[in-house]
C-alpha positions as protocol buffer text, in pm:
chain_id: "A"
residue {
  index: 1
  type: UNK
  ca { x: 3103 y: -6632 z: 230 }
}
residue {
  index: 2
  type: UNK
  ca { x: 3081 y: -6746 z: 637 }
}
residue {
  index: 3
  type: UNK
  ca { x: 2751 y: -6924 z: 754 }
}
residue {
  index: 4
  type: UNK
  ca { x: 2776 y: -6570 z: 986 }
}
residue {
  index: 5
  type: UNK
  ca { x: 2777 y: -6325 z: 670 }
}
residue {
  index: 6
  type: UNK
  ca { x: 2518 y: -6558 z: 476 }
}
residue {
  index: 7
  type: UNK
  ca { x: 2284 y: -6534 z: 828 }
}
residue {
  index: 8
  type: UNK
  ca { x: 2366 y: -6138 z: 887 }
}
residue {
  index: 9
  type: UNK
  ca { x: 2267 y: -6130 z: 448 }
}
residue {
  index: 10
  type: UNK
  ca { x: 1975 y: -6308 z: 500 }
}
residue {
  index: 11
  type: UNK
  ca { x: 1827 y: -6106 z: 841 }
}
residue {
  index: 12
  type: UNK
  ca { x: 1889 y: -5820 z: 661 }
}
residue {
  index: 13
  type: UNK
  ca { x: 1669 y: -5896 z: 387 }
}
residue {
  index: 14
  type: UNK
  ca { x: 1383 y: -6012 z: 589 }
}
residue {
  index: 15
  type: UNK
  ca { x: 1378 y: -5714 z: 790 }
}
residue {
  index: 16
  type: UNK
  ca { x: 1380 y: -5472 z: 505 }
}
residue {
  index: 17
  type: UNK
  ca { x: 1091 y: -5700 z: 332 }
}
residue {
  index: 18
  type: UNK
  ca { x: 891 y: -5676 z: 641 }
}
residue {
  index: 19
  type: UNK
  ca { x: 923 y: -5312 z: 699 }
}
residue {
  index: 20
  type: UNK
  ca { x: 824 y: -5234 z: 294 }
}
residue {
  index: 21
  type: UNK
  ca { x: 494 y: -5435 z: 361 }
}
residue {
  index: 22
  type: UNK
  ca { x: 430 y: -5230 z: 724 }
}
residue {
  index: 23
  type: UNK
  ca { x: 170 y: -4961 z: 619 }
}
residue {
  index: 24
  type: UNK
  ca { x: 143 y: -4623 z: 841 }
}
residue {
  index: 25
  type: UNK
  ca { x: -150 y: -4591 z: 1043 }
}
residue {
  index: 26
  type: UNK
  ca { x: -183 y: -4221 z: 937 }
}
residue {
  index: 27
  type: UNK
  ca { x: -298 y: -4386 z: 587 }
}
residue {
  index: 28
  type: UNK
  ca { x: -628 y: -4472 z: 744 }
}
residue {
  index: 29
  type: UNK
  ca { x: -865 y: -4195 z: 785 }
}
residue {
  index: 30
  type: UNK
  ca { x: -1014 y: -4350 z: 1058 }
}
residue {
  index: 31
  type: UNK
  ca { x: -766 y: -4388 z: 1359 }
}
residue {
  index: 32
  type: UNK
  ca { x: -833 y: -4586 z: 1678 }
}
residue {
  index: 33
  type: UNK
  ca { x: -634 y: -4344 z: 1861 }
}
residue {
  index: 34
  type: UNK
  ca { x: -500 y: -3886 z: 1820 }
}
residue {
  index: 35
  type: UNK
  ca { x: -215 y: -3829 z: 1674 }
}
residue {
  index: 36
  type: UNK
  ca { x: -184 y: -3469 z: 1771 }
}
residue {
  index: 37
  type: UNK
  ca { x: 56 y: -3334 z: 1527 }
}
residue {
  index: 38
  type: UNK
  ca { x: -108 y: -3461 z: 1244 }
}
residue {
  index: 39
  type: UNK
  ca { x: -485 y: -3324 z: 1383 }
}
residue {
  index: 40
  type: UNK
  ca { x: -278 y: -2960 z: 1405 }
}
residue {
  index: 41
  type: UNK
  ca { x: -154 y: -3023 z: 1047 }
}
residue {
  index: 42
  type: UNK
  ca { x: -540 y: -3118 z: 888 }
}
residue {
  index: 43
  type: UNK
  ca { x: -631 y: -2885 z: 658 }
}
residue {
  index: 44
  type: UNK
  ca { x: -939 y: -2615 z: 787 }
}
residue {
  index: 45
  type: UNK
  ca { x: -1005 y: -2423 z: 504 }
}
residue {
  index: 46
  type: UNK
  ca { x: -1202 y: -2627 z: 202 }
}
residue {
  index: 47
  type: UNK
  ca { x: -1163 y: -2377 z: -52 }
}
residue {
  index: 48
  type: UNK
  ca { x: -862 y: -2168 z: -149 }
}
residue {
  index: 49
  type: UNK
  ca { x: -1032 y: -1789 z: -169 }
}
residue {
  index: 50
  type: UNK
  ca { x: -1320 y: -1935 z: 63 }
}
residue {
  index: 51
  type: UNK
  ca { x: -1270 y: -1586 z: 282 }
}
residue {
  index: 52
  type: UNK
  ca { x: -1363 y: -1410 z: -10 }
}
residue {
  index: 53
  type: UNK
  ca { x: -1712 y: -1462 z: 122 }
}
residue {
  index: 54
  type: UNK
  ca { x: -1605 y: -1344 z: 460 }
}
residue {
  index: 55
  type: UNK
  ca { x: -1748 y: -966 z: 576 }
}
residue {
  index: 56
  type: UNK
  ca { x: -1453 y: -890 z: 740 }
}
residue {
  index: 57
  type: UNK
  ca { x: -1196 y: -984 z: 451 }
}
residue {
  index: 58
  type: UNK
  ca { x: -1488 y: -765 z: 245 }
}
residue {
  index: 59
  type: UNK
  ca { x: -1499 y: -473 z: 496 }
}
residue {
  index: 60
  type: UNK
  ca { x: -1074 y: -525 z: 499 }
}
residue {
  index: 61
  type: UNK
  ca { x: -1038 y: -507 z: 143 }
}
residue {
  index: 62
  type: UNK
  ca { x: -1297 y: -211 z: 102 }
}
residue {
  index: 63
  type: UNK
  ca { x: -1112 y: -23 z: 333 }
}
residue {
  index: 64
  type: UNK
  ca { x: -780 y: -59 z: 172 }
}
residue {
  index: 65
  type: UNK
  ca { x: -880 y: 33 z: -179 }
}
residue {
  index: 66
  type: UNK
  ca { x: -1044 y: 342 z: -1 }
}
residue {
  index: 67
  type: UNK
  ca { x: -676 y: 404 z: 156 }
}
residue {
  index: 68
  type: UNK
  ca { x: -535 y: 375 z: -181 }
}
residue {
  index: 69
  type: UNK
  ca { x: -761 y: 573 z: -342 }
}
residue {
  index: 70
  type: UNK
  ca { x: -697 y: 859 z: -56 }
}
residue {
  index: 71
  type: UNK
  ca { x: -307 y: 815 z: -98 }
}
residue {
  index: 72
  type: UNK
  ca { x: -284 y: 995 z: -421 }
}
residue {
  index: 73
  type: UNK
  ca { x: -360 y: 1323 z: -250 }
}
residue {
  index: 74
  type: UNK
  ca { x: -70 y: 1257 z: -14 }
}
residue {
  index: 75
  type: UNK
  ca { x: 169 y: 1550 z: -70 }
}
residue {
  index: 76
  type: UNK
  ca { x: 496 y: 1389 z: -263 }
}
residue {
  index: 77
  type: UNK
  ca { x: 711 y: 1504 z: 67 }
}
residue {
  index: 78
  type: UNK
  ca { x: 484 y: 1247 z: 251 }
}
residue {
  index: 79
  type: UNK
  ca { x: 626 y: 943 z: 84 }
}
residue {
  index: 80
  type: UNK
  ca { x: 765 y: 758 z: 393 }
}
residue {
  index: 81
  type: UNK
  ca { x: 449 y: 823 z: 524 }
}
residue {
  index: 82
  type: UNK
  ca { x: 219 y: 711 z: 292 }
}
residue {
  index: 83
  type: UNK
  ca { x: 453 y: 410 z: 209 }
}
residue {
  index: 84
  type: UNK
  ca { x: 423 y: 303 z: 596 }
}
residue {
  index: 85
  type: UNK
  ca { x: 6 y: 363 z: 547 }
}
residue {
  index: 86
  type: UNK
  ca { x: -5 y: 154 z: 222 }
}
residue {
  index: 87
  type: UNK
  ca { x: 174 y: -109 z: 332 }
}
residue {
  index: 88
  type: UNK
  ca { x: -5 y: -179 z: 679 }
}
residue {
  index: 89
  type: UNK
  ca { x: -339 y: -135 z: 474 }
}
residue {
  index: 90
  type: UNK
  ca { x: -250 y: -456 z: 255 }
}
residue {
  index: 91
  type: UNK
  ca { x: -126 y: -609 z: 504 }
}
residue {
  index: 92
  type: UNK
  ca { x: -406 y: -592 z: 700 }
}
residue {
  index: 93
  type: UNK
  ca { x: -570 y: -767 z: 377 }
}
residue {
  index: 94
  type: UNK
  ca { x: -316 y: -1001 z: 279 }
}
residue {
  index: 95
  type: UNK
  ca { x: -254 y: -1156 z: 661 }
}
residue {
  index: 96
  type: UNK
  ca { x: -610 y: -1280 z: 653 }
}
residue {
  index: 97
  type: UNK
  ca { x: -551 y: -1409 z: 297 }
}
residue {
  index: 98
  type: UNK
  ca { x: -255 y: -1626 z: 387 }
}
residue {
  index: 99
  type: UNK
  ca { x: -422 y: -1717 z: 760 }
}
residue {
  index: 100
  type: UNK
  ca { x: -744 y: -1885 z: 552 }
}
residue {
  index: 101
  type: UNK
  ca { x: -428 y: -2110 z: 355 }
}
residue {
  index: 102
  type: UNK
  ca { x: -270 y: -2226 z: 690 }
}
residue {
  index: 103
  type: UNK
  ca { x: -352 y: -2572 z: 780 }
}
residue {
  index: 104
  type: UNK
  ca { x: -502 y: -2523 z: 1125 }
}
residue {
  index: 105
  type: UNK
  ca { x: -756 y: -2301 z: 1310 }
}
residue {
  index: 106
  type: UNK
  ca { x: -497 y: -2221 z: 1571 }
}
residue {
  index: 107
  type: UNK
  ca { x: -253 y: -2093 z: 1288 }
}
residue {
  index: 108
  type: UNK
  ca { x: -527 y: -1937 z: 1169 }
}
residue {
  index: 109
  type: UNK
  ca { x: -601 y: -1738 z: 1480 }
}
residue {
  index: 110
  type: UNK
  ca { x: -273 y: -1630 z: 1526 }
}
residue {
  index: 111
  type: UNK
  ca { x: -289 y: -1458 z: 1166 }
}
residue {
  index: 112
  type: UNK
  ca { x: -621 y: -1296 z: 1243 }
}
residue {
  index: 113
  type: UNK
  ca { x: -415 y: -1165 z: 1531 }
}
residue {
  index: 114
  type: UNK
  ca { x: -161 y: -1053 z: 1268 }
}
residue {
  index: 115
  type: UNK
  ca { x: -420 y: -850 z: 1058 }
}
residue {
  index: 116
  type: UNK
  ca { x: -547 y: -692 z: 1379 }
}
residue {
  index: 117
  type: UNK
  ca { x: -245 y: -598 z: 1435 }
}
residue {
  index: 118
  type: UNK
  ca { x: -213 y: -396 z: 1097 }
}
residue {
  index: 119
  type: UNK
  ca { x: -566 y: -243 z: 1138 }
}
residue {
  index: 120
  type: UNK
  ca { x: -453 y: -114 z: 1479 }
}
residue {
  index: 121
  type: UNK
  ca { x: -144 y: 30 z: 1297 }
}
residue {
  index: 122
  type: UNK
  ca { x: -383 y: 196 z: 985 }
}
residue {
  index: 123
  type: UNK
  ca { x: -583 y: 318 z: 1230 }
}
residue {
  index: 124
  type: UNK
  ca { x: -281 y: 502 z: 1391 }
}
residue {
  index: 125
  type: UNK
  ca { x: -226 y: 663 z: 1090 }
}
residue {
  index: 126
  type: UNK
  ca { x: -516 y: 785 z: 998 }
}
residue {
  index: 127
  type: UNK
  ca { x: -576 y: 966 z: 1313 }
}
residue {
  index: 128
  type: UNK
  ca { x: -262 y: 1086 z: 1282 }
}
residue {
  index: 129
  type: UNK
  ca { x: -304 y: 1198 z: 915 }
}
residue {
  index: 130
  type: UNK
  ca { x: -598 y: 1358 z: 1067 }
}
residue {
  index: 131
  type: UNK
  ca { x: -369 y: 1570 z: 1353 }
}
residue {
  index: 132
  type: UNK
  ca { x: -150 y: 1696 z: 1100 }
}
residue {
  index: 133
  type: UNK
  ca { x: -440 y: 1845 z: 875 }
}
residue {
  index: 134
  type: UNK
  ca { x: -390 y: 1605 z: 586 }
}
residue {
  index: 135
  type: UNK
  ca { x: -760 y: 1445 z: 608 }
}
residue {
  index: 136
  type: UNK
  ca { x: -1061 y: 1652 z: 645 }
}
residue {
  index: 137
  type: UNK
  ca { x: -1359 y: 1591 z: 884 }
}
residue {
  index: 138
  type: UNK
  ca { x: -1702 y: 1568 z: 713 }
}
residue {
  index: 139
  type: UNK
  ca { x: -1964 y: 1325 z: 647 }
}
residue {
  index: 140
  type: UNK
  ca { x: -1960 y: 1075 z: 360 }
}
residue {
  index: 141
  type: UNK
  ca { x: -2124 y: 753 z: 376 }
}
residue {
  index: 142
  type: UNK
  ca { x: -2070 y: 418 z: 231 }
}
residue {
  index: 143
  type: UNK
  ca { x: -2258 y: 100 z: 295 }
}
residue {
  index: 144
  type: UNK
  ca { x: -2082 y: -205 z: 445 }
}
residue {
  index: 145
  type: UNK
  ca { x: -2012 y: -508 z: 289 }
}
residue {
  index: 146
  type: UNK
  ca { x: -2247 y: -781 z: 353 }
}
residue {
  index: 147
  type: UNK
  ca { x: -2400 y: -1142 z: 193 }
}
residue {
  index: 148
  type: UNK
  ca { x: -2626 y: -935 z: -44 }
}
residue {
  index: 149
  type: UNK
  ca { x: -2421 y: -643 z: -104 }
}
residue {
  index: 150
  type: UNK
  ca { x: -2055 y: -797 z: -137 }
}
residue {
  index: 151
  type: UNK
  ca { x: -1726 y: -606 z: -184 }
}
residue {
  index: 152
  type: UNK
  ca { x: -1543 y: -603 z: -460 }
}
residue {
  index: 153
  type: UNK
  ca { x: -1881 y: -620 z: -655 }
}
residue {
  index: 154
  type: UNK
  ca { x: -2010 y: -885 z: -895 }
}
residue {
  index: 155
  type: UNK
  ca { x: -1875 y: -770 z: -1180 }
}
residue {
  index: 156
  type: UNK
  ca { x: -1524 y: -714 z: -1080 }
}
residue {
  index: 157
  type: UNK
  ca { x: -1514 y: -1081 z: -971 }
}
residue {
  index: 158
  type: UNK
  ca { x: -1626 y: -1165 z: -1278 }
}
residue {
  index: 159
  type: UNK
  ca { x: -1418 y: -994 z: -1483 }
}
residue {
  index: 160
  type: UNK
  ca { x: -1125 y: -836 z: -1319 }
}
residue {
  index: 161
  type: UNK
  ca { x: -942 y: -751 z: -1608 }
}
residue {
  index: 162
  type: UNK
  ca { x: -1189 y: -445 z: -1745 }
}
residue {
  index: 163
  type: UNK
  ca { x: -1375 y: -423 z: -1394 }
}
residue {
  index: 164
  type: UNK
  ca { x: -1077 y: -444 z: -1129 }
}
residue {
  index: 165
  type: UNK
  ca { x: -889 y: -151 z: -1090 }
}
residue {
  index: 166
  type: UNK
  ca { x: -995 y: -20 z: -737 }
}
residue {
  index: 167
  type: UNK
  ca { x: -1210 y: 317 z: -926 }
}
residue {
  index: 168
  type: UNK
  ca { x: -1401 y: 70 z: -1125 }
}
residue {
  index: 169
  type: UNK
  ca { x: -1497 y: -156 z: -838 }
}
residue {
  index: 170
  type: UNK
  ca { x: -1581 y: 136 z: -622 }
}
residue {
  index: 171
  type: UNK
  ca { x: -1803 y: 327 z: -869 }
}
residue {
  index: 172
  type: UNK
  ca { x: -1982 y: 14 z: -910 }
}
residue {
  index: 173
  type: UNK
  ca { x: -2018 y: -55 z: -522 }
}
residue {
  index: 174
  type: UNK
  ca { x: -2122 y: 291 z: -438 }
}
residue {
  index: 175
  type: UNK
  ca { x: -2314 y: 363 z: -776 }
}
residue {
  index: 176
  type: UNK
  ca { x: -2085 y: 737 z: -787 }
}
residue {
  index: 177
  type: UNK
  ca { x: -1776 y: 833 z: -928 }
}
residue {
  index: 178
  type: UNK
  ca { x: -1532 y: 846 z: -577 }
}
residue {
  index: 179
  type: UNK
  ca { x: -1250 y: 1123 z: -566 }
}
residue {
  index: 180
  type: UNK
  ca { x: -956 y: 1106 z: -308 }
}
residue {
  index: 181
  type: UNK
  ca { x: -1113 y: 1479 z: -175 }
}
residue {
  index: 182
  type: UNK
  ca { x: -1429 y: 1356 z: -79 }
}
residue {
  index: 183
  type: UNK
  ca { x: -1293 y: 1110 z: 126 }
}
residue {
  index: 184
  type: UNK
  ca { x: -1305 y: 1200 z: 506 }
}
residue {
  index: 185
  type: UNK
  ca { x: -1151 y: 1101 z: 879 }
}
residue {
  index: 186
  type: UNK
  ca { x: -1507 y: 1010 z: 966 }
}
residue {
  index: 187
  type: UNK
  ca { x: -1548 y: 707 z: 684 }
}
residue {
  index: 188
  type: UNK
  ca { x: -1237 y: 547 z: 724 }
}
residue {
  index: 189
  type: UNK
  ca { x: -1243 y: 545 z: 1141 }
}
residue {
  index: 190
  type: UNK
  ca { x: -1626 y: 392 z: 1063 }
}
residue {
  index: 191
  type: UNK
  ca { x: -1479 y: 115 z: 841 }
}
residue {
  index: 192
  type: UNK
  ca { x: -1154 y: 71 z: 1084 }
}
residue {
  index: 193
  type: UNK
  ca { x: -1422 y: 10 z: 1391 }
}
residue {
  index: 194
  type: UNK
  ca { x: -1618 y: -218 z: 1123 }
}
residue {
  index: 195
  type: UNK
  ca { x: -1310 y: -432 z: 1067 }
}
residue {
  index: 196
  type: UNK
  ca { x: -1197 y: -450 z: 1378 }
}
residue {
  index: 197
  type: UNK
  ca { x: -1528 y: -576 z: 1538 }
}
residue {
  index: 198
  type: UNK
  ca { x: -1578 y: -834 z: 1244 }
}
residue {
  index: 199
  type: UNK
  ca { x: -1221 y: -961 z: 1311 }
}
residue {
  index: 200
  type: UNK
  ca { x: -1306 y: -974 z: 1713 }
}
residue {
  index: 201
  type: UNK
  ca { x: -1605 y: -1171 z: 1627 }
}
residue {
  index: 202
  type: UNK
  ca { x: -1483 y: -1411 z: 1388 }
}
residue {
  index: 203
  type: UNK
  ca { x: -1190 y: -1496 z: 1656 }
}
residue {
  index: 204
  type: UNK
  ca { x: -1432 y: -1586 z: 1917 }
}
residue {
  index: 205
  type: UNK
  ca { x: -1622 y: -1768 z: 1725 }
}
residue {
  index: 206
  type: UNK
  ca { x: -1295 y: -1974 z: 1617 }
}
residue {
  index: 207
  type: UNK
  ca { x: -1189 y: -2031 z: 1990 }
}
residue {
  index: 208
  type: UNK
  ca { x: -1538 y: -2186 z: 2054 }
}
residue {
  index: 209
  type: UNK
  ca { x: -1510 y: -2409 z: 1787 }
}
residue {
  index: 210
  type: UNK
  ca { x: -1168 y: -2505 z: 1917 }
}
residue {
  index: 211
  type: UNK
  ca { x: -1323 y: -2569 z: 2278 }
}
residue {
  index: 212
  type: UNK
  ca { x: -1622 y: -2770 z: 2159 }
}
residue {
  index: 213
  type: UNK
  ca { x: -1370 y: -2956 z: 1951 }
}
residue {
  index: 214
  type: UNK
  ca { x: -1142 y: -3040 z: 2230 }
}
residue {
  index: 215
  type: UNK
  ca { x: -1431 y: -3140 z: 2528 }
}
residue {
  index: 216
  type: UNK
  ca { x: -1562 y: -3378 z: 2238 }
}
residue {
  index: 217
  type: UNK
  ca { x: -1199 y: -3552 z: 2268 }
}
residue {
  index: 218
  type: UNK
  ca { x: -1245 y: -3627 z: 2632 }
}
């Protein structure tokens, strides 16, 4: 071997010895200076199925299993229809769901934005359900979600597997046996309007947070 291959050899080797002892700086969770991409890639949410205490995942997922419940009235001709309904309803649900998993607030926005997006569209079609004489107008009230009063109940969180189907956790959030008939345009516009104000709210609170965080950085 040359004393140029036996120098290149040995340069080599120091520079790959040196780089395996180099530590990243993102290892320390204290950094003297922003990394930006790795701040929008830190982790918001602390628990999994943390919304599950939110009221307007509870007022979301009250109002789908109240859509659900209606769709089995839906005349069979209907199907595309109630198909387009059902799906925008757990979607509506299921957008906030994944949003809580992403790892930033500003990801998480944009899927709150997503499920508004589906509640405008369920509302849509429940007024026009309404305009084509397939929902009734009438009366029937049901009491919001809230910290003391949760939705689905205790004991369907407890125990999905006898207490989850969506007539279980209804009759024991409303304390009566709920049929599709008695369900009217009136209750689900109420809960729609619920939603959609929770949502509004918990998206302005988010872009405060985001604000305060970001002056703070100056």
């Amino acid at each position: 071997m040359s004393k140029k291959n036996f120098v290149a050899e040995e340069l080599v080797e120091k520079t790959l010895k040196e780089l395996s002892e180099i530590k990243p700086p993102v290892n320390s969770p204290k950094l003297p200076f922003r990394i930006p991409v790795i701040e929008r890639t830190t982790r918001q949410a602390q628990s999994l199925q943390g919304y599950k205490a939110s009221a307007y995942w509870q007022t979301a997922s009250l109002l789908r299993d109240l859509i659900q419940l209606y769709l089995e009235i839906i005349p069979s001709h209907q199907f595309r229809r109630k198909t387009q309904l059902e799906d925008a309803a757990r979607s509506m649900v299921a957008t906030i769901e994944e949003g809580w998993a992403r790892p930033s607030t500003k990801e998480y926005l944009d899927y709150l934005g997503f499920a508004q997006a589906s509640l405008t569209e369920v509302r849509g079609d429940i007024e026009r359900l309404h305009t084509d004489g397939y929902l009734k107008i009438g009366k029937f009230f049901i009491l919001t979600p809230s910290r003391n009063f949760p939705y689905p109940p205790v004991n369907s969180r407890i125990n999905p597997t006898k207490y989850g189907t969506i007539r279980e956790r209804l009759r024991e959030y409303t304390g009566r046996n709920i049929q599709a008939k008695d369900l009217t345009y009136e209750v689900f516009i109420e809960f729609v309007n619920k939603a959609d104000h929770l949502l509004r709210k918990t998206v302005f609170g988010l872009q405060e947070r985001i604000i305060r965080i970001e002056k703070s950085k100056l």
